[in-house]
N, C-alpha and C positions, 0 to 999 in steps of 0.2 A: 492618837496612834493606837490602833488595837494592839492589844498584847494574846499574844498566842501562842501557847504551850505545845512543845514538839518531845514526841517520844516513838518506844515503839518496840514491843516485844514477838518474834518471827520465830515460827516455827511450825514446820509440815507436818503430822504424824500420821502414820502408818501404822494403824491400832491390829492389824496382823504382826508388825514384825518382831524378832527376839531381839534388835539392835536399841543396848538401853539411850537414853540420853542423859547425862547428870550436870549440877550444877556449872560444874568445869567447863563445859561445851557451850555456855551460855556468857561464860566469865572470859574464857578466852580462845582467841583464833581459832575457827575449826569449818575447814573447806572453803566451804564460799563467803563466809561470812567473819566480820575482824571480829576483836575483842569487846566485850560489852564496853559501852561509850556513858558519860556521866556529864553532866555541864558543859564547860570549851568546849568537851573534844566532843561533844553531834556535832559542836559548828564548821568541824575536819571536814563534815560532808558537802557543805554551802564552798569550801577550798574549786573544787572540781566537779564533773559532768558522773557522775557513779552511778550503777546502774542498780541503784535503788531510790524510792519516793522520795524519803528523808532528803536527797539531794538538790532534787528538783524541787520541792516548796521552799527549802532554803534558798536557792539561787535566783528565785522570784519573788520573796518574802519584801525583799526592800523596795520591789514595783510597787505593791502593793499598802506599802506603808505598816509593814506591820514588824510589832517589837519580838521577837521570838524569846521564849522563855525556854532554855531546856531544860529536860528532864531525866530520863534513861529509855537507853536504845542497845539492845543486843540481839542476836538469834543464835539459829544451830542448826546444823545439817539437820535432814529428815530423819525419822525412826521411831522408835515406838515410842509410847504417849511418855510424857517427862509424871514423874511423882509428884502425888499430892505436895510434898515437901520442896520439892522443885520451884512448882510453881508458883509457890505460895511466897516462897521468898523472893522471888524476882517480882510479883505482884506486888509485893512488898515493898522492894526500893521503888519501883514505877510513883505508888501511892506516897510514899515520904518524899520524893522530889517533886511530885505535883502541890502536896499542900504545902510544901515550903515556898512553892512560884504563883500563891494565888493573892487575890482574884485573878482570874484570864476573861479575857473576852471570848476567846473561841481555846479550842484543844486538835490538834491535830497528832495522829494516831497511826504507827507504819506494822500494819498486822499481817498476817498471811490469811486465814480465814480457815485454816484444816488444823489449826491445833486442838490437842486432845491431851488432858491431864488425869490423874490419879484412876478412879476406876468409871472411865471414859465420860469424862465429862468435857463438855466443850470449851477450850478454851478464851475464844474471842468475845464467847456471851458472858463468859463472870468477868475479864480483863473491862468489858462495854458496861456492866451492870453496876462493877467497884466504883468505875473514875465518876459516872453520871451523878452517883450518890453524894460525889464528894464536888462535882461543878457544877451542877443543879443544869437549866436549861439553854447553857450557852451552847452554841454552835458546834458541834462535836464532828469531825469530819475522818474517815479512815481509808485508808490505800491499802488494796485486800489485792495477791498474789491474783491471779483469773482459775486456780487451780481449790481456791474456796469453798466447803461446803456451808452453805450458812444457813444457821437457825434464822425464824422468822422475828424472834426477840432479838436476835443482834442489829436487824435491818429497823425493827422498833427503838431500839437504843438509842444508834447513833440517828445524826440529823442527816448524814449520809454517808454511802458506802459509794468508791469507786476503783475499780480493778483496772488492773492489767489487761493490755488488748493483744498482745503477742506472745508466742510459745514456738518459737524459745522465747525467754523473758529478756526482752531488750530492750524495754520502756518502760521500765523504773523511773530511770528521771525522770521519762515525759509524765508518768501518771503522777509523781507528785507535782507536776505544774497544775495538771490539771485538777489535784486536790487544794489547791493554794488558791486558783481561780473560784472555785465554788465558795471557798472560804470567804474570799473576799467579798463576793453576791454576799453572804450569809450578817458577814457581819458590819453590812453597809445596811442591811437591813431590808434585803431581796426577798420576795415571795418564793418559797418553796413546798415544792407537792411533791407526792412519790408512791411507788406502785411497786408490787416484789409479785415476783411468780418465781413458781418452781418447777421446772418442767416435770412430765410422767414417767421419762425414759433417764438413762445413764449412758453417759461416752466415754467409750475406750481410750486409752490415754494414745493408743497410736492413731486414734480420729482425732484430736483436738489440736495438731499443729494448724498454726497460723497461715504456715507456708505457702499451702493445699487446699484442694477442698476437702471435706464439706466446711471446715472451719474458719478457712479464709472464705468465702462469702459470709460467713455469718456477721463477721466483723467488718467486711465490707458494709454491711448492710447496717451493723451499730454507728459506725461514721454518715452514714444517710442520718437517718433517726435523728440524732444528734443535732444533725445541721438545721433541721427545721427549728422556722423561728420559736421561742415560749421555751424549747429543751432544755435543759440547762445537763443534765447527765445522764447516760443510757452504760449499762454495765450487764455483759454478760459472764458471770461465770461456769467453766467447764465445768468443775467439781472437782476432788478426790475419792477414784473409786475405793479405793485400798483403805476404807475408814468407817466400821463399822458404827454409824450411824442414823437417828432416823431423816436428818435433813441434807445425806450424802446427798451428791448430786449436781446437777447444774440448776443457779438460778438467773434472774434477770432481776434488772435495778432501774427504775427511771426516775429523774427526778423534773421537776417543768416547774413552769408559774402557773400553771393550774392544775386542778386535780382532774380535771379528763384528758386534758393532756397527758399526763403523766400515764392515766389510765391503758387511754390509745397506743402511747405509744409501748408500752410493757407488750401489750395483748399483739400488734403487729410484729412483733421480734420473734414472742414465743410462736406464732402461727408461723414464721417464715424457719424456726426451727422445724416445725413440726412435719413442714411440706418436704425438708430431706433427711427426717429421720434413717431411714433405710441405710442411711448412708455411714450411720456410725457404727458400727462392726467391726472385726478382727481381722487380722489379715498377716497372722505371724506365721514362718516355717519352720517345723524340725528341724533340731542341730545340724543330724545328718545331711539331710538335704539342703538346708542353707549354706551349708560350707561347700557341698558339691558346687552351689548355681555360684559362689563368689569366684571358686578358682574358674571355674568356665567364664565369668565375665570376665574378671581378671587378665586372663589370657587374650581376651578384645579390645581390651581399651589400656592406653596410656597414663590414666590416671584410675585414684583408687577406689575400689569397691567398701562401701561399708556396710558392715556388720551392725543392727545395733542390738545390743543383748539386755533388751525393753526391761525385762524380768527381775534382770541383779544391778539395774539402777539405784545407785546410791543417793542420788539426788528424789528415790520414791520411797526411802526406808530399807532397802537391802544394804547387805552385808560388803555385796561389791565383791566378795571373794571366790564365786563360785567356779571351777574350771572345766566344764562341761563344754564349751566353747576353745581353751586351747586346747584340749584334749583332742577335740577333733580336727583342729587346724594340724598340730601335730600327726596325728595318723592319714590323714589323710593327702598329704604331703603340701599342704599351701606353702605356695614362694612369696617373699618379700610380704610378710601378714605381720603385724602388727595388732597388739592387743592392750588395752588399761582402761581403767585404775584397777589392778588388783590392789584390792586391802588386804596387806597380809606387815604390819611391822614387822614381825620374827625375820623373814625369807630378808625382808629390806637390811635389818641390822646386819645379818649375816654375810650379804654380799657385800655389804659398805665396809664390813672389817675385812674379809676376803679380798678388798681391792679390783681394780679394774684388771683386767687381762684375766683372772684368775678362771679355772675351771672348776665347778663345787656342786656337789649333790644336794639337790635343793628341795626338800617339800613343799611347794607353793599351792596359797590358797584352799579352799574347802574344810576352813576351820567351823564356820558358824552354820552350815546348814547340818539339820539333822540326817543321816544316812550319807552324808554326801564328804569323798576322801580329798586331801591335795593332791595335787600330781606332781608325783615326786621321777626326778629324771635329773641329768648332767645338764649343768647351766653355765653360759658361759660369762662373765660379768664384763658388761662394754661398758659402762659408763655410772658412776654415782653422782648423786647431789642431794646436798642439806642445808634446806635455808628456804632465803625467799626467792622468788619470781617472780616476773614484772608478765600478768594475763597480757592478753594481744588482740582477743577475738569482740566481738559485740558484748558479750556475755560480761568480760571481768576484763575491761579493758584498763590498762594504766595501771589495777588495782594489785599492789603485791599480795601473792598467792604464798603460803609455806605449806607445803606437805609433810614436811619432818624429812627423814630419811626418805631417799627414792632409789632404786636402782633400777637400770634398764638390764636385761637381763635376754641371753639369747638360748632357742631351743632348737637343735634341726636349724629351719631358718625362720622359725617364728620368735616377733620380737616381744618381749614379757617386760611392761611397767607395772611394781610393786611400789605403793607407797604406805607411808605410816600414819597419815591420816586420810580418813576415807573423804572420798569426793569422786563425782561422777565424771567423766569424761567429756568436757565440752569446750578446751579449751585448744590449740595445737600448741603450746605453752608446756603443756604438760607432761608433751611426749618430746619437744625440741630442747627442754631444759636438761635430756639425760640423752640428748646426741640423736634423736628421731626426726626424719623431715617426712609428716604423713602426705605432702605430695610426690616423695619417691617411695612409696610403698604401694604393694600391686593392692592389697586387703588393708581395712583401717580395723579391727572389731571395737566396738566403744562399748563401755559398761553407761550408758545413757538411752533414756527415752525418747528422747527430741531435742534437747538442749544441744548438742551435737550441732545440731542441722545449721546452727547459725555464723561457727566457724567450719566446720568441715564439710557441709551441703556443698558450698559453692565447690570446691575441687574434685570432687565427684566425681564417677561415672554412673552409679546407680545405688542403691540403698536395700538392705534386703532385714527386714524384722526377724528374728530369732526368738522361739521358742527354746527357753530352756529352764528348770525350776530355779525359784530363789521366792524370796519372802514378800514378793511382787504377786499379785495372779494379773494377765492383760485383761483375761476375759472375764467379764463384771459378773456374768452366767456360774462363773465358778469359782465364785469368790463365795464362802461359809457364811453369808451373815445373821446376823439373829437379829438386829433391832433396824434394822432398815424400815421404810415407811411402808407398808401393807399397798400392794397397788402397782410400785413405780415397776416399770421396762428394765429389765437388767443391761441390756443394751438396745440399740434400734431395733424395735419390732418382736424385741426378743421377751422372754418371757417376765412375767410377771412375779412378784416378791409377794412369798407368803410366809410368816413367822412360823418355822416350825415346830413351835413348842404348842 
């Protein structure tokens, strides 16, 4: 019976943004992700269907005959890089529960592939670089977010890497099946080859949903690939723009029972990317004008128009608090609008002691961006709650959510969700827990990039990108970087990266 160790340390970072991360955020509950997990409780995850890897190799583990050894498993919402000291102490337990559980046969690994620690170093090549030192050349296998930058040493480290195929991320469990399946090839004693490319160009993060094209054919085309006989794994990752790095970017992963397979099949994915580059570009509008086009569709359709306010995505390293977006829903007189997650705890505590019905002058949001004010105005308090929540959507289904303090809060007739931990909008959980039903609202605005699209897509009537600042940039062209790779496309077609120093 192979013994195979399960762990797994997640986390996004946005090496622009001022949002810190610290130990706490890794130790306990914080947005989408629970409290770090130690021993028994990863085996909480093999309980149920959870829309992470760690779930789905456990729930396959025993097809497969294999002993699971656990180890440590935490993450933390996205933001800027965690501290040397950070990282080093969660490296730390990861390394003391591994050599307490050895020998293993094999090591399976639930990473995101964009983390970034101390003064910007990568995180998933020192976490790949510790453990190999310490299990020498067993079967090393990792479940990488599809939002990955990855060094070319991380793809040398591990025996293999395989991502996520959907955005929004709804196959978590499936991708840990499908990490558990290769595991099992690996450690029956399967030939394995494998081929990385990097593509030349970067994609906007409003190009890479799965939904749409150009990125749903590209994954249509990874499930071809795949199927042909000798494949054994094909992985395309989007990238993380927002990550001053030199291997940001999107890569490709193939792995086969031969090495020209593997070869072929790398080189036919990047060349079927290459044929619709053009296609990844921008495509966001002005505050202004996006709130004008929502109330005019609004006023066409029975169900609701969303907003999504790409930029102060807290699921990308923003602060989540920016109010550039109700400011104009408010002046401009949107009916039945709806707006969340603002992060603002203060605004939260304040109405949750105020109580419901009450009427109270509120300064909301525009605490973290620089130059940028709250908007302060007469609120009315409809509804609070503190605790957990039972998600609903694809996303965090089943899984209780706590945001700490929430209140829903009304302005004019725009509706204002503040909560006390940040987290992006992608749930309708989040807005029905403090009394919002976002399919009676004419405007949805979501503080989310695309995660959104998997519960509130389908009730729709139309979707409209917003331009507005926050610690996000969409467009990779104006994003500051300095250690990017000499060469790559800032976006489709678009220009080229030259270190300006």
């Amino acid at each position: 019976m192979p013994r195979i160790g399960i762990g797994g340390i997640i986390h996004e970072t946005n090496t622009f943004s001022k949002i810190p991360v610290t130990l706490k955020h890794f130790l306990e509950p914080d947005g989408f992700y629970p409290e770090m997990r130690q021993g028994d409780e990863i085996f909480k995850f093999g309980l149920g269907k959870y829309n992470f890897a760690t779930s789905g190799f456990l729930a396959d583990a025993p097809a497969y005959g294999f002993e699971m050894a656990s180890l440590m498993w935490c993450g933390a919402e996205p933001s800027a890089p965690a501290s040397q000291e950070t990282f080093e102490t969660l490296l730390g337990i990861l390394i003391d529960t591994l050599k307490k559980n050895l020998p293993l046969d094999g090591l399976f690994l639930d990473l995101h592939g964009a983390m970034v620690y101390g003064d910007l170093q990568d995180g998933q090549t020192e976490i790949l670089r510790q453990v190999r030192k310490i299990v020498g050349q067993i079967p090393l296998v990792a479940s990488l977010d599809l939002h990955g930058n990855v060094d070319p040493e991380s793809f040398d480290l591990a025996t293999a890497l395989i991502g996520y195929r959907t955005y929004p991320h709804v196959d978590g469990f499936e991708n840990g099946l499908r990490c558990a399946a290769l595991m099992a090839h690996l450690v029956n004693g399967g030939k394995c080859f494998r081929a990385f490319r990097q593509s030349p160009f970067l994609m906007p993060s409003t190009t890479q949903p799965t939904t749409r094209d150009p990125a749903q054919a590209v994954y249509k085309y990874v499930e071809e690939l795949e199927a042909k006989e000798g494949v054994l794994s094909v992985t395309m990752m989007e990238g993380f723009p927002p990550c001053d790095l030199p291997h940001t970017g999107p890569s490709i992963f193939a792995y086969a029972e031969t090495q020209d397979l593997a070869e072929e099949t790398a080189n036919r994915l990047l060349d079927f990317i290459l044929e619709r580059e053009d296609q990844f570009s921008t495509d966001l509008l002005p505050c202004d004008q996006a709130v004008a086009k929502a109330i005019q569709l609004a006023a066409q359709s029975d169900k609701p128009v969303l907003m999504a306010d790409i930029q102060d995505n807290a699921g990308g390293g923003s602060p989540s608090d920016s109010t550039w977006l109700l400011e104009k829903l408010v002046k401009q007189g949107a009916k039945k609008a709806a707006i969340g997650l603002i992060h603002d705890p203060e605004a939260a505590a304040r109405a949750f002691a105020a109580g419901e019905g009450a009427v109270i002058e509120l300064s909301v949001g525009g605490h973290a961006l620089r130059g940028h004010t709250p908007y302060t105005a007469s609120y009315k308090v409809i509804k609070v709650h503190d605790g957990e929540f039972t998600g609903t959507g694809p996303m965090v289904k089943d899984r209780q959510l706590n945001l700490g303090k929430m209140a829903h809060l009304l302005v004019d007739d725009v509706h204002v969700v503040v909560s006390t931990v940040r987290m992006q909008a992608l749930d309708q959980s989040q807005f029905r827990v403090v009394g919002i039903d976002p399919e009676k609202m004419g405007i949805m605005a979501l503080k989310s990039a695309n995660h959104y699209r998997a519960h509130f897509g389908p009730i729709s009537s139309a979707i409209i990108n917003v331009e507005a600042p926050s610690a996000i940039i969409e467009d990779p062209s104006k994003i500051p970087y300095t250690r990017l790779r000499a060469g790559v496309r800032l976006k489709g077609l678009g220009p080229e990266f030259h270190c300006p120093h």
